[in-house]
MIDOSE-1310 file (N, C-alpha, C; in nm, 2 decimals, decimal comma, always signed):
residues 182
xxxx	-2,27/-1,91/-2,99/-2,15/-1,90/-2,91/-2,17/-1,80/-2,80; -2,22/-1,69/-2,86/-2,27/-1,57/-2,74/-2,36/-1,65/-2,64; -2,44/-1,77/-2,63/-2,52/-1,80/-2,53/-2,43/-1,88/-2,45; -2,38/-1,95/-2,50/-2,28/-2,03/-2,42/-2,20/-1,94/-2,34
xxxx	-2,11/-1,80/-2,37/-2,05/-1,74/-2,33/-2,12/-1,72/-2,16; -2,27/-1,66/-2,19/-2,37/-1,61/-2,12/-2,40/-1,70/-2,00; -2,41/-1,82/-2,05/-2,41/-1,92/-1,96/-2,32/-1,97/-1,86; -2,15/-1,95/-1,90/-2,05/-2,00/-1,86/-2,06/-1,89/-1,76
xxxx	-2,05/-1,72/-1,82/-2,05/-1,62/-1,71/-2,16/-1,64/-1,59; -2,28/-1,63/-1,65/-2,36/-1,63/-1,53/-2,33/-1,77/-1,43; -2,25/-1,86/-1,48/-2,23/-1,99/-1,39/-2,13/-1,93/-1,30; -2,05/-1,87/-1,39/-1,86/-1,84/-1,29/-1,94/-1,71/-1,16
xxxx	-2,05/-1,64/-1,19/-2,04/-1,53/-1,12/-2,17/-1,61/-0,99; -2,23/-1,69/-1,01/-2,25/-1,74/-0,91/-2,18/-1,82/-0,84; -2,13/-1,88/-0,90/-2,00/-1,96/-0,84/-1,95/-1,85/-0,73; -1,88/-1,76/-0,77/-1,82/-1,67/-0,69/-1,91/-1,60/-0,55
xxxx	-2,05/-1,60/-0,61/-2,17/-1,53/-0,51/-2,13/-1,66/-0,40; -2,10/-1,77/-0,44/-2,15/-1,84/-0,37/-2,01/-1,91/-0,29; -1,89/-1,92/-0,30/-1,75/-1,86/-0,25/-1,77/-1,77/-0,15; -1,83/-1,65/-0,15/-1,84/-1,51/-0,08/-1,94/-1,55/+0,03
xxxx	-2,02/-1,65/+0,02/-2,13/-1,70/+0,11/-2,05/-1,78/+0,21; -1,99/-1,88/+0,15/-1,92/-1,97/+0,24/-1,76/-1,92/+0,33; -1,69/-1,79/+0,27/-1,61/-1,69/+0,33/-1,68/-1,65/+0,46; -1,78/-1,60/+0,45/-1,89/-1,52/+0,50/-1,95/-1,62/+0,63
xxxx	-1,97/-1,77/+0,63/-2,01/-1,80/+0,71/-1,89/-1,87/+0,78; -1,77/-1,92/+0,73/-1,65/-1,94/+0,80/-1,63/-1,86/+0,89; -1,71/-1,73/+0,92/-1,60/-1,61/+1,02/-1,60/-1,49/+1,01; -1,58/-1,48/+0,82/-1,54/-1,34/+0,79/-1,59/-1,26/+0,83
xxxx	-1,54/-1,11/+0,88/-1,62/-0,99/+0,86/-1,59/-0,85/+0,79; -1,50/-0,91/+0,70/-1,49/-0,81/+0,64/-1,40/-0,84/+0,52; -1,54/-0,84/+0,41/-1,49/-0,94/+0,27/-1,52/-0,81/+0,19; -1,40/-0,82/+0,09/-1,44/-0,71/-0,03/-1,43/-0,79/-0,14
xxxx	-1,54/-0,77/-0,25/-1,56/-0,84/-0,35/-1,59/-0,77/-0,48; -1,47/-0,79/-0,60/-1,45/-0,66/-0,64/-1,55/-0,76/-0,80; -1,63/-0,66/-0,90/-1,71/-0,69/-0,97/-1,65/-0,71/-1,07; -1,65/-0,73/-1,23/-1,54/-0,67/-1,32/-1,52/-0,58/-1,42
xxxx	-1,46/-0,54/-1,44/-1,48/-0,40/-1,53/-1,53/-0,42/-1,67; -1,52/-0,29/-1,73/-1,61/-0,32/-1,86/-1,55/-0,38/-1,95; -1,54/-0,46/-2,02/-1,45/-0,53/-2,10/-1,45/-0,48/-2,20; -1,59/-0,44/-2,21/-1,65/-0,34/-2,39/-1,56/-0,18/-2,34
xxxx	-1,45/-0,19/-2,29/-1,36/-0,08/-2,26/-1,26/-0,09/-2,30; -1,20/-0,26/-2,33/-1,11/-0,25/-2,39/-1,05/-0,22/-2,45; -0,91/-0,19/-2,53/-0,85/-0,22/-2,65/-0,88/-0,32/-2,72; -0,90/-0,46/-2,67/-0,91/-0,58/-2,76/-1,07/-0,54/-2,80
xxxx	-1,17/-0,49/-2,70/-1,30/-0,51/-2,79/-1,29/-0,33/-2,88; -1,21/-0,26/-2,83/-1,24/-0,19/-2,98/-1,20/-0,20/-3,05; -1,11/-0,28/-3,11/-1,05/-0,36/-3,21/-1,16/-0,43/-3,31; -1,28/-0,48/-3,24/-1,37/-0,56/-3,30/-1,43/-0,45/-3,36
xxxx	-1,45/-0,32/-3,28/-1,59/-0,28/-3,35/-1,71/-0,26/-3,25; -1,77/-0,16/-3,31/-1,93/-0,18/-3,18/-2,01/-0,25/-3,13; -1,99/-0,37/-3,24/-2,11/-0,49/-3,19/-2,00/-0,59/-3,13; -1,89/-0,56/-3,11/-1,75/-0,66/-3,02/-1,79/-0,59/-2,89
xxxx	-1,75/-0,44/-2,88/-1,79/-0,35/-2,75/-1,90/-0,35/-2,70; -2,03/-0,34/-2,77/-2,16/-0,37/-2,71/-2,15/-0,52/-2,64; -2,11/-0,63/-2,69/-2,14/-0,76/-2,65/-2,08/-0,78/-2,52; -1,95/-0,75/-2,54/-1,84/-0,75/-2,42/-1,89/-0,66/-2,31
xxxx	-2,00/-0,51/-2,31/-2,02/-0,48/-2,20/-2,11/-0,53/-2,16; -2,21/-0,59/-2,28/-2,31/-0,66/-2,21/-2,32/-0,78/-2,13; -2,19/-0,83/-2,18/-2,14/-0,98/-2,11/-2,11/-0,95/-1,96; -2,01/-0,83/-1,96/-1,97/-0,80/-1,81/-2,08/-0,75/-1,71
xxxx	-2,17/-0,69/-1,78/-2,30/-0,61/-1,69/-2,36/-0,77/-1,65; -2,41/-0,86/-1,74/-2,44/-0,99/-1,64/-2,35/-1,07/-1,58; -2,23/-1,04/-1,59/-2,17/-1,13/-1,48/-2,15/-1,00/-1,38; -2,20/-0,90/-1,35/-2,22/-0,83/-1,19/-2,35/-0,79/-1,19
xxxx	-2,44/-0,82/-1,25/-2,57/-0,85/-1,22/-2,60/-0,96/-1,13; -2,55/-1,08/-1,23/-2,55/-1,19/-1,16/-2,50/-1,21/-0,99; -2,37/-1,16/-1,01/-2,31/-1,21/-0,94/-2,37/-1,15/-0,82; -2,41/-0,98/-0,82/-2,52/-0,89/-0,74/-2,60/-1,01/-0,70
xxxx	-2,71/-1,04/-0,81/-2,83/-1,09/-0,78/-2,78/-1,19/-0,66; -2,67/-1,30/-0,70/-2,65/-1,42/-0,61/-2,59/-1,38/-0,44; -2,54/-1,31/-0,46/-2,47/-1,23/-0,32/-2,66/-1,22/-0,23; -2,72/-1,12/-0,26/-2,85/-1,13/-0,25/-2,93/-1,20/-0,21
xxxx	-2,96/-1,33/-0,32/-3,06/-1,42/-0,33/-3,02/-1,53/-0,17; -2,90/-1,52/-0,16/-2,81/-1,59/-0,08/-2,82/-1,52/+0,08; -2,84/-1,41/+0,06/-2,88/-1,38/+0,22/-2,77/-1,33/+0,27; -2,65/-1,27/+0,21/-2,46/-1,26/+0,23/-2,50/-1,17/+0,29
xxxx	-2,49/-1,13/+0,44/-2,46/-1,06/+0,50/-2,40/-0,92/+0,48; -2,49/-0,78/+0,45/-2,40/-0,73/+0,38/-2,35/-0,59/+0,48; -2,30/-0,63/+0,60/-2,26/-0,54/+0,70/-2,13/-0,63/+0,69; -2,13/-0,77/+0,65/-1,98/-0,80/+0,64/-1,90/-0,80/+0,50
xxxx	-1,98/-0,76/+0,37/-1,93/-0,78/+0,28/-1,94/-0,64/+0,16; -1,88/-0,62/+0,06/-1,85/-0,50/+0,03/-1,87/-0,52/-0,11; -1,97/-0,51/-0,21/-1,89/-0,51/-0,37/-1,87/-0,44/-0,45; -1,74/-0,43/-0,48/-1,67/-0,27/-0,52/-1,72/-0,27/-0,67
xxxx	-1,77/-0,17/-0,73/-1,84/-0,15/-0,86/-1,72/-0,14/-0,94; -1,62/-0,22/-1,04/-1,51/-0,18/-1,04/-1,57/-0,14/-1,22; -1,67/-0,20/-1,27/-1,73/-0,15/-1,38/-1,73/+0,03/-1,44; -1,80/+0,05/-1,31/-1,81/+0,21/-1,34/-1,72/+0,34/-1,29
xxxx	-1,63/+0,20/-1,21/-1,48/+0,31/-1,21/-1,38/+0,28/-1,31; -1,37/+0,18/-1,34/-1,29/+0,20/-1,53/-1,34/+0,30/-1,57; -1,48/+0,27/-1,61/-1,54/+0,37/-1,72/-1,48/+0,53/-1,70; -1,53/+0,56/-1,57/-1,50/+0,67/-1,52/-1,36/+0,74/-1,55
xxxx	-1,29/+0,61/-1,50/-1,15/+0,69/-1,54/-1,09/+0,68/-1,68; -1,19/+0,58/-1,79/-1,15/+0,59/-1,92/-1,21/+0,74/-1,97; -1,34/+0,78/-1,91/-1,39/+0,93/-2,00/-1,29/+1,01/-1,94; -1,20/+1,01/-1,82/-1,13/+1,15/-1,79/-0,99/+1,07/-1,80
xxxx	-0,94/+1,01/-1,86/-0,86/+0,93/-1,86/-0,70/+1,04/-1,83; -0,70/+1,16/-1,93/-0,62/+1,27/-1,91/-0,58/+1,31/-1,76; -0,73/+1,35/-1,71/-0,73/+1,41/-1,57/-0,62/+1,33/-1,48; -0,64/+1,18/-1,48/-0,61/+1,05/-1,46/-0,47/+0,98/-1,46
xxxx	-0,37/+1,13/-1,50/-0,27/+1,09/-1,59/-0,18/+1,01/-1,67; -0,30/+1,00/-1,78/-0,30/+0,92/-1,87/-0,24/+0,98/-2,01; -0,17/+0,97/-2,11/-0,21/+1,03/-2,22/-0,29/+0,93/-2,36; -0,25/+0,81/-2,34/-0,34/+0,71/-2,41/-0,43/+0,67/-2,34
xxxx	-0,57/+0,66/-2,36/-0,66/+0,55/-2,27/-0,69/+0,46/-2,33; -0,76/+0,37/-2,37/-0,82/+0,24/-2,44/-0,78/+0,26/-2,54; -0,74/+0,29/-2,61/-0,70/+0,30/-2,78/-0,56/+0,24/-2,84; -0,45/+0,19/-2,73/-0,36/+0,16/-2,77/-0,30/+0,07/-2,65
xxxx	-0,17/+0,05/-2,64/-0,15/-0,06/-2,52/+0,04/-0,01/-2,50; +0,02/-0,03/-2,40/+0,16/+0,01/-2,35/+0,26/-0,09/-2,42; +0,30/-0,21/-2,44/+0,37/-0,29/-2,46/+0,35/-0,28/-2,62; +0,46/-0,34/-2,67/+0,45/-0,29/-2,81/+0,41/-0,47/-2,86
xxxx	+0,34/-0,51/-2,89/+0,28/-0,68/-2,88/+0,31/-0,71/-2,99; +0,32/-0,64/-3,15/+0,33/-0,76/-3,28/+0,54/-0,69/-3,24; +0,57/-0,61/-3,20/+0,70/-0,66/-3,19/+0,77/-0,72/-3,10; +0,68/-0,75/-2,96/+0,75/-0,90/-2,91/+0,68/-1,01/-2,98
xxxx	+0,55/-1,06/-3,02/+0,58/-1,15/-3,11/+0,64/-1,15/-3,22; +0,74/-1,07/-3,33/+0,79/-1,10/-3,37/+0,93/-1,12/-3,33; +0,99/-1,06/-3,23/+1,11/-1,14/-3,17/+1,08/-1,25/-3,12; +0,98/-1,30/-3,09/+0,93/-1,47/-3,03/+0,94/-1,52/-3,16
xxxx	+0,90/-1,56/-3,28/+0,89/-1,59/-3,39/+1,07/-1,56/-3,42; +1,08/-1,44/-3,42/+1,24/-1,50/-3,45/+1,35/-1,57/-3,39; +1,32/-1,59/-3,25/+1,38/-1,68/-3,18/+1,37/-1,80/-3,23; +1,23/-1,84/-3,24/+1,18/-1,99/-3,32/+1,08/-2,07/-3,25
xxxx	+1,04/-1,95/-3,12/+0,98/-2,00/-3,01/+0,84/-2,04/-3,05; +0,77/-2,21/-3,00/+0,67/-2,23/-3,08/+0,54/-2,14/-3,02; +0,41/-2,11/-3,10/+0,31/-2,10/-3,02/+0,36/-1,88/-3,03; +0,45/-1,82/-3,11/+0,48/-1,69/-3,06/+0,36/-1,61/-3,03
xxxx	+0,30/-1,62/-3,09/+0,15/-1,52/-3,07/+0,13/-1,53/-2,93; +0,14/-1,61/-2,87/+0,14/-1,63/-2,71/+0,22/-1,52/-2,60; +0,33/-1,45/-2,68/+0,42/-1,38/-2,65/+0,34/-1,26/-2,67; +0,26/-1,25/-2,70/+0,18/-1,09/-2,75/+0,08/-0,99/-2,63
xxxx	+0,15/-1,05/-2,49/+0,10/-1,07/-2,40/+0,14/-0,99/-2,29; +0,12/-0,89/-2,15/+0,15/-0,84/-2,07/+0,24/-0,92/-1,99; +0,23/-1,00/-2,03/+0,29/-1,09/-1,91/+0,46/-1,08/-1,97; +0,46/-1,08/-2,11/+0,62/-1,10/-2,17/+0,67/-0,96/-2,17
xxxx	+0,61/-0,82/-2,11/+0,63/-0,74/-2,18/+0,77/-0,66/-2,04; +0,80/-0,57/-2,07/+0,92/-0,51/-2,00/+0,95/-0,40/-2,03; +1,01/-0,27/-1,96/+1,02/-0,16/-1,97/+1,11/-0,17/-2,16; +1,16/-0,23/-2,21/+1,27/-0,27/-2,32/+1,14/-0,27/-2,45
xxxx	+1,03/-0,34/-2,40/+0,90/-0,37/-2,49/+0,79/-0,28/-2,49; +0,83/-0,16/-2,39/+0,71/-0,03/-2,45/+0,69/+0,05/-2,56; +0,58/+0,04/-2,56/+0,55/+0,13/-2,69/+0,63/+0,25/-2,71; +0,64/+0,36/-2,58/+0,72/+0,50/-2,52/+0,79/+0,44/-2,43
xxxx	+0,88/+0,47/-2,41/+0,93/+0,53/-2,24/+0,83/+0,56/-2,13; +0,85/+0,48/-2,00/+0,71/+0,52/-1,95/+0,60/+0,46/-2,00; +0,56/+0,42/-2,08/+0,43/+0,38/-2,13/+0,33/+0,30/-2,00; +0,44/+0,26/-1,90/+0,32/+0,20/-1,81/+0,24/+0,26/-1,74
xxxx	+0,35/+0,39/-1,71/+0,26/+0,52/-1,64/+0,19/+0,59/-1,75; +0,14/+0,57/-1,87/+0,09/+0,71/-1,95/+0,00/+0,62/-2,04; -0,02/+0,49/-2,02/-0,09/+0,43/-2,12/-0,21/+0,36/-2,02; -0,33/+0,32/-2,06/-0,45/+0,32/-1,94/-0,41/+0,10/-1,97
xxxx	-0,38/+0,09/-2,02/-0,36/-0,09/-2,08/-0,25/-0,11/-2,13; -0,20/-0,21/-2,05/-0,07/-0,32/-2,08/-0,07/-0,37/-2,24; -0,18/-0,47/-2,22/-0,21/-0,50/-2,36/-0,32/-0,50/-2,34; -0,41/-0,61/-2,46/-0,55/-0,57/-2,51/-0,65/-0,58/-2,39
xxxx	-0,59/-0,63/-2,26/-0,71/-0,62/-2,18/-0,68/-0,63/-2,04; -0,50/-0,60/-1,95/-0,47/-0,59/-1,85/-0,45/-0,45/-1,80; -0,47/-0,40/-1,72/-0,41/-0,28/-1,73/-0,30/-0,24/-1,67; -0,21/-0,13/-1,68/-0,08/-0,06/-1,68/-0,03/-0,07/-1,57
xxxx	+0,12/-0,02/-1,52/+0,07/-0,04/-1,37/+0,03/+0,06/-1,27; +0,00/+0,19/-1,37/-0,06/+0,31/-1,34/-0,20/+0,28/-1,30; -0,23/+0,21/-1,40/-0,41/+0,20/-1,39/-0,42/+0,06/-1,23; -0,33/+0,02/-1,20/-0,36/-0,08/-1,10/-0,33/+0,00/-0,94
xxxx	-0,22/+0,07/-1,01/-0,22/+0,16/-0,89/-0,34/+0,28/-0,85; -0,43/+0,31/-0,97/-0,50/+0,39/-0,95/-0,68/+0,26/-0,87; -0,65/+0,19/-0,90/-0,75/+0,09/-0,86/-0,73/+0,02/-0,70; -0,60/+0,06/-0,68/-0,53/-0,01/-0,52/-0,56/+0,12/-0,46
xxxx	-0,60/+0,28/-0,54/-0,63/+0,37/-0,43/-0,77/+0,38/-0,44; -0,85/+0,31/-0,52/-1,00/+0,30/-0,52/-1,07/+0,20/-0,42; -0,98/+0,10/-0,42/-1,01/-0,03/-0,30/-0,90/+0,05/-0,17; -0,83/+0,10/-0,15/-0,84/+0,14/-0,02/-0,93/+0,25/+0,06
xxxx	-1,00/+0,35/-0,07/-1,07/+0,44/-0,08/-1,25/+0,37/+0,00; -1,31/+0,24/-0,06/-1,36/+0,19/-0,05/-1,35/+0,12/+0,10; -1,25/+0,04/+0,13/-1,21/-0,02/+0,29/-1,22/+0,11/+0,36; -1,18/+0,22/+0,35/-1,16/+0,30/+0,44/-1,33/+0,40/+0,47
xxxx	-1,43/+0,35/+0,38/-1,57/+0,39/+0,40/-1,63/+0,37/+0,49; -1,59/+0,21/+0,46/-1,67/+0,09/+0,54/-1,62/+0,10/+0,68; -1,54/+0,18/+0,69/-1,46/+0,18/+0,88/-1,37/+0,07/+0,87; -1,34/+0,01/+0,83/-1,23/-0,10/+0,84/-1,11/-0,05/+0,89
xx	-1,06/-0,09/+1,03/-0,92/-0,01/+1,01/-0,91/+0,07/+1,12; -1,07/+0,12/+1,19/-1,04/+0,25/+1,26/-1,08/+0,19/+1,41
């Protein structure tokens, strides 16, 4: 199952190398292409355990290897294109997560998830586990008050909308390097 995984990623992340190529010769000049973060960072993979978190960062290190490699192999122009390491700025901001103003980081999740699925299950709604999800959750469904600003993850693997805001000042941080703008 782990090879298949391996296979599907390294397919999706050339796929995308290769998206960024055809961006790139349509015109573009100025493409940012963001990598993806560590998944072995999760809540959901430390839930599994070490050998869940090892796998899952090793999964994501080859889909931006890959995806590196293909940008590359491909000749992408890279005075017009950008790829933001978004791997090793999760990380970063999970070890100082505090600094970050955080008070939970990967350990817990903003949304409180087995009690909206079990108000989905008490409604009678089919499929409720589905409900266990960022997408159903709402200031009424946090774990704390605030939890979206103080918790580093929505649920097991989206992040808060603190941690997205801290990512929209990493990608402006990033555009404003490259001169874009001036």
């Amino acid at each position: 199952a782990q090879l298949a995984a391996a296979q599907a990623i390294g397919l999706a992340a050339q796929q995308l190398g290769g998206i960024v190529q055809q961006i790139v010769a349509a015109g573009a000049t100025h493409v940012y292409v963001s990598n993806v973060p560590d998944i072995g960072g999760t809540p959901l993979a430390l839930q599994g355990g070490a050998p869940t978190q090892a796998a899952f960062t090793q999964l994501s290190g080859l889909f931006n290897k890959t995806l590196a490699g293909t940008l590359a192999a491909l000749k992408v122009d890279t005075t017009k294109v950008a790829l933001l390491d978004t791997f090793t700025w999760q990380d970063g901001i999970a070890a100082n997560y505090k600094a970050n103003g955080f008070s939970v980081s990967n350990t817990d999740t903003a949304c409180n998830l087995k009690a909206m699925v079990q108000a989905a299950t008490q409604y009678g709604v089919a499929n409720a586990t589905a409900f266990g999800s960022s997408l159903f959750c709402s200031p009424q469904t946090y774990t704390v008050a605030n939890a979206d600003q103080t918790y580093m993850f929505a649920d097991t693997v989206h992040p808060t909308t603190h941690l997205h805001a801290l990512f929209a000042q990493f990608v402006e941080q990033q555009i404003a390097k490259s001169g874009v703008g001036k």
